[in-house]
N, C-alpha and C positions, 0 to 999 in steps of 0.2 A: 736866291729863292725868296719869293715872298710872304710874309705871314698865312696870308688866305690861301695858301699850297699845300698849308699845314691840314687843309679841311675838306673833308668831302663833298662833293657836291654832286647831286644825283639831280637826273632832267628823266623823267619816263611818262609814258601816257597814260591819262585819267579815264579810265570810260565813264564814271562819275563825272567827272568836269564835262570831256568831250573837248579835250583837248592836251599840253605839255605842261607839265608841274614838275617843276625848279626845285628842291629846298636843301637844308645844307644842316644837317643831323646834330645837334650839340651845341651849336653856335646861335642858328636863329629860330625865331617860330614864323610858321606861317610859310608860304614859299609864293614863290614866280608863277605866273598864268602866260599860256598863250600857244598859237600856230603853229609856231614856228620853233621847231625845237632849236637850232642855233643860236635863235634871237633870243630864247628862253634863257640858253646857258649864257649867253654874252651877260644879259639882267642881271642872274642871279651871281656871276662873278663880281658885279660893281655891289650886288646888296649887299653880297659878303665882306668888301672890302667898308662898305659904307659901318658897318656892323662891329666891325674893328676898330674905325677911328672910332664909334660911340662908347665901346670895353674902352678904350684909350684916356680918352676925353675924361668920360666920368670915374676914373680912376680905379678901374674894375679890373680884375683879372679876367684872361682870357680863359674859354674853357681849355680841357683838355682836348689836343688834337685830335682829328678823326682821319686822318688821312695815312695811308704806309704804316696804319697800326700793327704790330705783329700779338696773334691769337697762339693761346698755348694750345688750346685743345680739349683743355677743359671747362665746365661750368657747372654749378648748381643750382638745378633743379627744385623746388617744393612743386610737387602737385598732389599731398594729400593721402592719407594712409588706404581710403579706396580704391582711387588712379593706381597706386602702387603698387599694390594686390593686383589690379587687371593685369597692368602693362609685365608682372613679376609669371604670373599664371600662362597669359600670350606669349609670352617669351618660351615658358617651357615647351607649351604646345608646337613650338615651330622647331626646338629642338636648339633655339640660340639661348644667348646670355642676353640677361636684362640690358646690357648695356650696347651689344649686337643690334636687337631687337630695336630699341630706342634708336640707335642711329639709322637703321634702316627706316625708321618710321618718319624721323626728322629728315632724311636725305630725300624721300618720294614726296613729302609733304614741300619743301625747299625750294624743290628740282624746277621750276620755273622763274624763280628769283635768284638764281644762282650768279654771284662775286667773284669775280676771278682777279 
C-alpha cells in the first residue's frame, strides 16, 4: 500500500464550475478541474502523491489519514442555548428524543451526500 491510499480523494460535479472537482480532505487545498471525471481522478492521484514528497521534503509531518477511518457514532454539537430550546421543544412536538429528532433531521438533510 502506498502512502496516498491512506487519503481520501473525492471527484464529484461542480454545477458552480460546470464541470469535475478532484480534492483530497486534510492533505491539500484547492483541488483538480475538468471534463473528464477519470482524468480528474488520474490528476488529482499524482497531486496527492506530489503533496507527500512536499510533507517529505520539507520535513513536515503528514496529516492524519482520511481514508478507512472508522467513526464511533458520536459527536459534539454547540449550536446555542436558543437552537437548543427549538430543536429540544420540536422534539417533543413529534413525540421523539432530542437526539431521535436531531438524527432524523441530520439524516434527511445528508440523504443526498450519503458515504458508504
Amino acid at each position: 500500500m502506498k502512502i496516498s491510499d491512506k487519503y481520501l480523494k473525492i471527484v464529484e460535479w461542480s454545477d458552480e464550475d460546470q464541470c469535475y472537482v478532484g480534492t483530497c480532505p486534510g492533505l491539500m487545498s484547492g483541488g483538480i478541474h475538468g471534463d473528464n471525471e477519470a482524468k480528474v481522478y488520474k490528476e488529482l492521484c499524482s497531486a496527492v502523491e506530489e503533496w507527500i514528497e512536499i510533507y517529505q521534503r520539507d520535513g513536515k509531518p503528514l496529516p492524519v489519514a482520511t481514508a478507512g477511518k472508522d467513526y464511533s457514532g458520536k459527536f459534539v454539537l454547540r449550536v446555542g442555548k436558543d437552537l437548543h430550546k427549538t430543536l429540544a421543544v420540536n422534539a417533543l412536538r413529534k413525540g421523539k428524543s432530542l437526539n431521535s429528532y436531531c438524527t432524523t433531521l441530520l439524516r434527511e438533510e445528508s440523504a443526498e451526500y450519503r458515504v458508504e
